[in-house]
C-alpha positions in Angstrom: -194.9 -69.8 21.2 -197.8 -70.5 23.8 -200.6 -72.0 22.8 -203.3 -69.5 21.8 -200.9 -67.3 20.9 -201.9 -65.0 17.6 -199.1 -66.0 15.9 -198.3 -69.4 14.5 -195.6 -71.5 13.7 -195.1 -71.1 9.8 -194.7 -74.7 8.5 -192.4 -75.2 5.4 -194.9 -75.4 2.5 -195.3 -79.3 1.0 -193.1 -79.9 -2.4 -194.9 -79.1 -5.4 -196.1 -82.1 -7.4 -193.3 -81.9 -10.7 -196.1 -82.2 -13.3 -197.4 -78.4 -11.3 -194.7 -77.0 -12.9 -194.9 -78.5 -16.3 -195.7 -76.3 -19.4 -199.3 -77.2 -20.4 -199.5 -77.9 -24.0 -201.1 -76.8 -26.8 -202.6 -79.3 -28.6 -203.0 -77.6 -32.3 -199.8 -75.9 -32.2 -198.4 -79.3 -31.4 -199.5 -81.3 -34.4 -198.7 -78.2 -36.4 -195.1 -78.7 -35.5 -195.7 -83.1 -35.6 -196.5 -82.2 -39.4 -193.1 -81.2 -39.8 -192.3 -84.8 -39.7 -193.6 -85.5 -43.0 -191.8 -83.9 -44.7 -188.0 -83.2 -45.5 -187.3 -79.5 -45.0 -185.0 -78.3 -42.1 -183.8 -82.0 -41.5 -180.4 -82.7 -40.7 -179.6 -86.8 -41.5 -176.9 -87.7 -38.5 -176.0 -91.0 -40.3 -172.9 -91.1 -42.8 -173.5 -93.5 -44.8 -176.1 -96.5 -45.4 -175.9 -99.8 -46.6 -176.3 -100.4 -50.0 -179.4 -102.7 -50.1 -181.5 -100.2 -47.2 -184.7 -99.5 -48.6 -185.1 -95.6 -49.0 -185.5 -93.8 -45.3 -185.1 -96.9 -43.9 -183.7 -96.7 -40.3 -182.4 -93.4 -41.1 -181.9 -90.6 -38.7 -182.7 -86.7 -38.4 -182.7 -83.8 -35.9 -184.0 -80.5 -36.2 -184.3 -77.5 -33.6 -187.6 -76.4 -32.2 -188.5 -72.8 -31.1 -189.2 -74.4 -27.4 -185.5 -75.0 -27.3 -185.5 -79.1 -27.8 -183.7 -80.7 -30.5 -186.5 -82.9 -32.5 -185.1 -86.5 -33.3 -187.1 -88.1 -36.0 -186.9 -92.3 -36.9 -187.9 -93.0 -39.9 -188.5 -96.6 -41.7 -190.5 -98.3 -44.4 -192.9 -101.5 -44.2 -194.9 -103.1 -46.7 -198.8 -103.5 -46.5 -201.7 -103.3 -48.7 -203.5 -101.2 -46.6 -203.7 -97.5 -47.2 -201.2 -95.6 -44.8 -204.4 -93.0 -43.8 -206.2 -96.5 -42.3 -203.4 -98.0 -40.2 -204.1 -95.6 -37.1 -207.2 -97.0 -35.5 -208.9 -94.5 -33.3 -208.5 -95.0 -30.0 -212.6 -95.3 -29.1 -212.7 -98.4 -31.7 -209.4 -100.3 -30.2 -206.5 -99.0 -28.4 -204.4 -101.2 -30.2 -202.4 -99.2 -32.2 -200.4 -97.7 -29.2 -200.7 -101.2 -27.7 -198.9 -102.8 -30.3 -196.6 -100.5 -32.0 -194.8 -99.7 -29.2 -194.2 -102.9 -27.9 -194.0 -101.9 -24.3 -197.7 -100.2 -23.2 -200.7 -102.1 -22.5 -203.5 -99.3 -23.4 -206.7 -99.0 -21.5 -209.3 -97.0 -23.1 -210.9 -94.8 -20.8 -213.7 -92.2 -22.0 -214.0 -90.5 -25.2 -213.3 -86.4 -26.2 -214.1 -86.5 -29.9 -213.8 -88.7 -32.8 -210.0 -89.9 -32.2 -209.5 -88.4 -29.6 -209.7 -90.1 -26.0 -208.5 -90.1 -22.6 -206.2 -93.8 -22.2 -204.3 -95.2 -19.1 -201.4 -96.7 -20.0 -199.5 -99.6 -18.0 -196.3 -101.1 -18.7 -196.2 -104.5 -20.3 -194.4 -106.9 -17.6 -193.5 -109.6 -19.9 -191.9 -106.2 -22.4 -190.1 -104.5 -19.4 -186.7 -105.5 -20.2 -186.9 -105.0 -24.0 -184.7 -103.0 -25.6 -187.3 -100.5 -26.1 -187.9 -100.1 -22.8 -184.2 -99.8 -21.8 -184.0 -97.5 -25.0 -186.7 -95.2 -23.8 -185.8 -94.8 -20.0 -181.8 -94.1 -20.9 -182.4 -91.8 -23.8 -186.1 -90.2 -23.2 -185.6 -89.3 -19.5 -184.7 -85.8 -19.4 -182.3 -84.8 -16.7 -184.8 -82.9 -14.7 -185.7 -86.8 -13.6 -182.1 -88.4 -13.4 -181.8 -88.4 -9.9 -180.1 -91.6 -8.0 -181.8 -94.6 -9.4 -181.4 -96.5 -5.9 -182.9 -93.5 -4.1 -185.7 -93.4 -6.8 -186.2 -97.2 -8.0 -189.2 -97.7 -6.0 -190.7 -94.8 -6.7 -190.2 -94.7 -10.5 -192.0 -97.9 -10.3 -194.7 -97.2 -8.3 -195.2 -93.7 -9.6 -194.2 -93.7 -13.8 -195.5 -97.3 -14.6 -198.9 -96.3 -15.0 -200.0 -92.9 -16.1 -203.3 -91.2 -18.0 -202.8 -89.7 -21.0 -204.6 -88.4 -24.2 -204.4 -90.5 -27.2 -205.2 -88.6 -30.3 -205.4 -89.9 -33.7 -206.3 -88.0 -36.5 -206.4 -89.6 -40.7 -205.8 -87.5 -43.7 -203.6 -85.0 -42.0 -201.6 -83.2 -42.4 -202.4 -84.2 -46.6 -204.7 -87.0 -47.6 -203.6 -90.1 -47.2 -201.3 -89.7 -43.9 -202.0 -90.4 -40.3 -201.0 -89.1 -37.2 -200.6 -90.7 -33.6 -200.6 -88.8 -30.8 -200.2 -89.8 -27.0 -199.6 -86.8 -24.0 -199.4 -87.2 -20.4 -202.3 -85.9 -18.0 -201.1 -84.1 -15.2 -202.4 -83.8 -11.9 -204.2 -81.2 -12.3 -205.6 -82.6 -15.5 -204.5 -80.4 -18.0 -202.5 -82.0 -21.2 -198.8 -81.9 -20.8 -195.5 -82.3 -22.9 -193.9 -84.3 -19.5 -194.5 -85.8 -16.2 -191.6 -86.9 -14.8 -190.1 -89.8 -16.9 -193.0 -89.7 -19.3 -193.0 -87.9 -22.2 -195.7 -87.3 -25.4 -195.1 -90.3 -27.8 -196.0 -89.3 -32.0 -196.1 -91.0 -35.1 -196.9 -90.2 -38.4 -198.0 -92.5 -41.2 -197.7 -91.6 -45.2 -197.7 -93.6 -48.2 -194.3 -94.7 -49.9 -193.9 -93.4 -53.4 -193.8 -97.5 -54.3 -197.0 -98.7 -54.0 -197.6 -101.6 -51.3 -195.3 -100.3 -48.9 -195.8 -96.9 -46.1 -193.4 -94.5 -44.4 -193.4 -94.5 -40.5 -191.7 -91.7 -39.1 -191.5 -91.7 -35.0 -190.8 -88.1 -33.2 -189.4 -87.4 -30.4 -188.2 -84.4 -28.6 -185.0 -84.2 -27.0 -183.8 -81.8 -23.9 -181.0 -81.3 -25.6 -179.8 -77.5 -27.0 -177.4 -79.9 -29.8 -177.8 -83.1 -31.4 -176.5 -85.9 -29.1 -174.2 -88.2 -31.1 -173.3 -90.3 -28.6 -177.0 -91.5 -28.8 -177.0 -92.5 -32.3 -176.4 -96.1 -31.7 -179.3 -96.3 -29.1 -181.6 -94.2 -32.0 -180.6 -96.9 -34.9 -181.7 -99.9 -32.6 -184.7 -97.8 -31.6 -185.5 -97.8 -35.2 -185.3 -101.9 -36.0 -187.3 -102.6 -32.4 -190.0 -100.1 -33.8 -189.9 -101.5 -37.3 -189.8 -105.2 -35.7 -192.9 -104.1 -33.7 -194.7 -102.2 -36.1 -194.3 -105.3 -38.8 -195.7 -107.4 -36.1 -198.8 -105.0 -36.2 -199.4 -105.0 -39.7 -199.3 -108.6 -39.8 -202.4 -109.1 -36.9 -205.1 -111.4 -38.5 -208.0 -109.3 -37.4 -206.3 -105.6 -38.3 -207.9 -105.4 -41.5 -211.6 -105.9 -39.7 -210.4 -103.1 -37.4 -209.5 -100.9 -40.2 -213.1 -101.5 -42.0 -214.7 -101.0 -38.5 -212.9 -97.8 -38.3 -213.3 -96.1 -41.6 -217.8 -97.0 -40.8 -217.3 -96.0 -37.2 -219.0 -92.4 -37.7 -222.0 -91.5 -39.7 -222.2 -87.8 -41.0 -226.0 -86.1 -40.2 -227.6 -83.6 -42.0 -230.2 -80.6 -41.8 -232.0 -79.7 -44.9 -235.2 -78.1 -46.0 -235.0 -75.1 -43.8 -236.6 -72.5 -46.2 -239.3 -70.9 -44.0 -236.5 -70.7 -40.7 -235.1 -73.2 -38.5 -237.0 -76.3 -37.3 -238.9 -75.9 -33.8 -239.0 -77.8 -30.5 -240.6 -79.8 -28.7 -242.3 -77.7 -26.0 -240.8 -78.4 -22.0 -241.3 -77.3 -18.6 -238.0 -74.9 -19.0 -239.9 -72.7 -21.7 -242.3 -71.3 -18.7 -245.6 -71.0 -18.7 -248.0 -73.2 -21.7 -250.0 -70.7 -23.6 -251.4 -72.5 -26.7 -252.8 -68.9 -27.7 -249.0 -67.7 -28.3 -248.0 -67.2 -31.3 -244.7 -69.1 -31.1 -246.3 -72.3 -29.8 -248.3 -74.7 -32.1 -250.1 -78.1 -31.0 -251.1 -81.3 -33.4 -252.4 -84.1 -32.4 -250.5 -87.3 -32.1 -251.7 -91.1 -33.4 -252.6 -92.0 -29.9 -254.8 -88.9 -29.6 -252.6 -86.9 -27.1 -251.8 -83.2 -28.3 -247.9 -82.4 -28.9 -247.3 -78.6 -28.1 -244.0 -77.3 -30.0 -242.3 -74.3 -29.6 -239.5 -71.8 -32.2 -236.0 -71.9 -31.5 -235.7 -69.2 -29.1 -231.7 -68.7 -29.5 -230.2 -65.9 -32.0 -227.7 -68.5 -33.0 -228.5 -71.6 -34.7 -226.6 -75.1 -35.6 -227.9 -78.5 -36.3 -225.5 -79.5 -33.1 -227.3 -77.2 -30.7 -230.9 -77.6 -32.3 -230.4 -81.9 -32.4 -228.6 -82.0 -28.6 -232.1 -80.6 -27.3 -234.6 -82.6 -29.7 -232.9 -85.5 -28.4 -232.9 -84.0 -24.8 -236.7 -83.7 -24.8 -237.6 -86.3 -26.9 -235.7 -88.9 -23.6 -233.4 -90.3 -26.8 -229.4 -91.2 -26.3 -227.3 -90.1 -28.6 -223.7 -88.8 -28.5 -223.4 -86.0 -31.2 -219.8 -84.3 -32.4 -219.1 -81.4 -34.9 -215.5 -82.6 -35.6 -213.8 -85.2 -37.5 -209.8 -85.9 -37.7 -209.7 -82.5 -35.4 -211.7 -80.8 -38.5 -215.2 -78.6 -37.6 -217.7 -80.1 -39.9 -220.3 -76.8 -41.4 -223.3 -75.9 -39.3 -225.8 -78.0 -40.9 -223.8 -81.3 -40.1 -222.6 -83.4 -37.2 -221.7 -87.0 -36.5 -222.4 -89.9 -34.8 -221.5 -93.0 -34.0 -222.7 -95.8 -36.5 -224.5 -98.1 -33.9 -225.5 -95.8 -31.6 -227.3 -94.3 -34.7 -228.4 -97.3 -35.8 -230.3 -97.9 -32.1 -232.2 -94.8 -32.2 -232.9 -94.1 -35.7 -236.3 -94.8 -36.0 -237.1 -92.7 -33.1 -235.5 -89.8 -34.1 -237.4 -89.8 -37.4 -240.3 -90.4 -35.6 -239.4 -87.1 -33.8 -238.6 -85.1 -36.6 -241.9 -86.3 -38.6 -243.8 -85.4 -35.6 -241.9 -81.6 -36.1 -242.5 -81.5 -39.7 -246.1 -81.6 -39.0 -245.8 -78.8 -36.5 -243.7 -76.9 -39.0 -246.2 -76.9 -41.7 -249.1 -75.9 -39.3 -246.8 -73.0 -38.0 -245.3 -71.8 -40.8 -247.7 -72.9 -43.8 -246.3 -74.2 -46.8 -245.1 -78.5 -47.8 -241.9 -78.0 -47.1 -240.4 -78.6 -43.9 -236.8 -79.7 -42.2 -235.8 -83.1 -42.9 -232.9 -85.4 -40.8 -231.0 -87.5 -43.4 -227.7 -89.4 -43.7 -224.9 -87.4 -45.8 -222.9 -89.0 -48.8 -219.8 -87.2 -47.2 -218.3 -84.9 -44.4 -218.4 -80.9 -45.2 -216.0 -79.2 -43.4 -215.4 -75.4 -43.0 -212.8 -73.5 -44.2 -209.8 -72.8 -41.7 -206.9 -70.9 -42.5 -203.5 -72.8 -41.8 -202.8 -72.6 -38.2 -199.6 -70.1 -37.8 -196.5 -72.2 -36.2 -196.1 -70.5 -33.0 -192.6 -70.6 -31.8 -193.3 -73.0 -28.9 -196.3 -75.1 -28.4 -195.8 -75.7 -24.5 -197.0 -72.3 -22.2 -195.3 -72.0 -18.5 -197.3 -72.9 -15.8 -195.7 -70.7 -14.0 -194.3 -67.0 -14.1 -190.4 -66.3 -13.9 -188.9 -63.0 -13.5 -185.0 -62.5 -13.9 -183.3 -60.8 -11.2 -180.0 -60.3 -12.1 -178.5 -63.7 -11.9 -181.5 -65.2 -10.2 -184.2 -66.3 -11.0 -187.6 -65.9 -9.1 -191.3 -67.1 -9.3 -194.1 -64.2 -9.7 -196.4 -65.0 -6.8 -198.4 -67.7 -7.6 -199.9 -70.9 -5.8 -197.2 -72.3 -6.5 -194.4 -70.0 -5.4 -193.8 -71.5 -2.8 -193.5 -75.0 -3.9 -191.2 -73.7 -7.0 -188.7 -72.4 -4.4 -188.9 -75.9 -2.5 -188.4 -77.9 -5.6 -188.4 -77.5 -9.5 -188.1 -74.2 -10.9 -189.4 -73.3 -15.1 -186.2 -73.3 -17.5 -185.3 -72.0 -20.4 -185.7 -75.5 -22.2 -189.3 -75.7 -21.9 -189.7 -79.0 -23.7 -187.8 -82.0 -22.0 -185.9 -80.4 -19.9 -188.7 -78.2 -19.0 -187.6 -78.5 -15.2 -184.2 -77.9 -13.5 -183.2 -79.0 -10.2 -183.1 -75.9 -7.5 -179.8 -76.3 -5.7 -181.8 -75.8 -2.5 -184.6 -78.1 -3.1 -186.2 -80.6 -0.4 -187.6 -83.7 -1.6 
């Protein structure tokens, strides 16, 4: 064509990133089916017989189907400790250890914080670990074959590309009964949404729960296989899995500092709470945002403060109320720095509570007593009466009621559309149509092997 001409050249469109076509993942409906690993219904053992002096579920081996069409391998073994099985997870804001460690393979680098226990981590491979048999175990038997392409053509890239990815690390005590623990860790994809996969990682989960036998814990490690039966031949790779990850995770108990780390992380958080709220909520320190100052309103009231200057405050103008909405702007106005959450161990704590982190408490205490005295004294001028909405410490967390969470069937959701045409299959029209055509196209197997190779793709 000339040049000017109104039509152009249609260039073949870029190959889609494979993560693009990953099923996000639900986070809730996942742990909902991680819980399953605590318990024995539905479990299948693979292994024929045990040796006579194995400690009860020691190095044994199960598999169970999942409704995303993945067969779920679970490793289970026993260590002893002293320390309650709910404390052994830290959380990932306090030290990143726990994946560091038990793995044996991942250095963790903590990155920024979501809620309590739950945080956004890179994670590196461990040079001096690469050739463990954990990491061998992991690349021949946790690749899905959406990613087992020629490893000459692919060496460089695997290693450039897979050694180092983000992911959310999510740890959560007292779940799914007290006294457990549950680890978490899922890929980020590139378009920063939580994933099962991307490309030869996959979500790494643990579960923690006291031994019948006192002094001693059951760690159960689950992972989830692209595979529509049980492998077999990969039973000898899954029983020297097991002893690596008991080796590693005995090394862990055994830290000399893990104990501190435990105590650090039970005191991490402290619980706030709103009382004294019997002639309506408490009010606000008045700013610019409210409009115009009129001291003659009837929802603005001024005292004077020790130095003499007047403090105009204002009623909570919202229809909803919560102490987390009311305490986020006190603390906005008032110029004070404090991170505030109204969730523990992925749990909503009741309206009138909300937590915080120890130190950062500790910082600004006095302040934000100073800011609520300064309130109570508006309170009682507005409203009349002694009583008036206190800040205080709480003796425990209050969380509301929740239903249990229904098991959905699958707790990945396509990122893209597919529609069945006879015997092909084609992508609804998308932003990524074009890229599925070019390279990875949604299967059936949406966990795993949630990609398949087009015949006709172009990398």
């Amino acid at each position: 064509l000339k040049a000017g001409s109104s039509s152009d050249v249609k260039m073949p469109p870029s190959p889609t990133p494979i993560d693009d076509l990953t099923p996000s993942l639900d986070v809730e409906d996942f742990f909902v089916h991680i819980y399953e690993a605590t318990n024995e219904d539905g479990w299948t053992n693979v292994q024929e017989k045990f040796d006579k002096d194995a400690i009860e579920h020691d190095g044994r081996i199960f598999y169970r189907f999942s409704g995303c069409g993945s067969c779920m391998t679970r490793l289970k073994f026993v260590v002893p400790t002293p320390l309650p099985a709910n404390s052994l997870m830290i959380r990932p804001e306090v030290s990143s250890r726990s994946m560091s460690e038990i793995t044996g393979l991942l250095h963790t680098e903590y990155k920024h914080q979501i809620n309590p226990g739950d945080a956004v981590v890179e994670l590196v491979d461990d040079e001096k670990n690469a050739e463990s048999l954990r990491g061998y175990a992991m690349r021949q038997i946790l690749e899905s074959p959406s990613v087992s392409q020629s490893v000459d053509k692919l060496e460089d890239k695997e290693e450039s590309e897979w050694n180092s990815y983000w992911a959310r690390m999510i740890v959560r005590r007292d779940v799914p009964e007290p006294g457990m623990a549950a680890m978490v860790v899922l890929p980020i994809g590139r378009r920063h949404t939580v994933v099962f996969q991307v490309g030869a990682v996959k979500a790494y989960t643990l579960t923690v729960q006291p031994h019948k036998e006192p002094g001693k814990v059951i760690v159960a490690h689950v992972m989830f296989l692209p595979f529509s039966a049980y492998p077999t031949w990969a039973t000898q790779h899954f029983s020297r899995l097991a002893k690596v990850e008991q080796t590693n995770f005995m090394r862990y108990l055994k830290a000399h500092d893990l104990q501190r780390l435990c105590e650090i992380d039970s005191t991490y958080y402290t619980v706030l709470h709103l009382r004294g709220c019997n002639r309506g909520v408490p009010l606000l320190p008045f700013a610019s945002d409210d409009g115009p100052l009129d001291a003659a309103n009837s929802n603005v009231v001024v005292i004077a403060a020790e130095d003499g200057a007047d403090s105009y405050w204002i009623r909570w103008a919202d229809r909803t109320f919560t102490f987390e909405a009311y305490l986020r702007q006190l603390l906005q106005r008032s110029g004070i720095e404090l991170k505030v959450f109204t969730e523990l161990s992925g749990k909503k704590l009741v309206p009138y509570q909300v937590a915080v982190v120890t130190h950062e408490w500790e910082s600004c205490k006095e302040q934000v007593i100073a800011a609520f005295h300064k309130q109570q004294r508006a309170y009682r001028r507005m409203n009349g009466g002694v009583s008036a909405p206190r800040v205080g410490e709480a003796q425990q967390a209050r969380f509301q009621h929740a239903d249990p969470r229904p098991k959905s069937s699958c707790f990945v959701r396509s990122s893209c559309d597919m529609v069945v045409r006879k015997t092909f299959i084609d992508m609804s029209d998308s932003d990524y149509t074009e890229g599925n055509r070019q390279g990875w196209i949604g299967a059936n197997n949406q966990v795993g092997g949630a990609l398949m190779r087009s015949s006709t793709a172009d990398f």
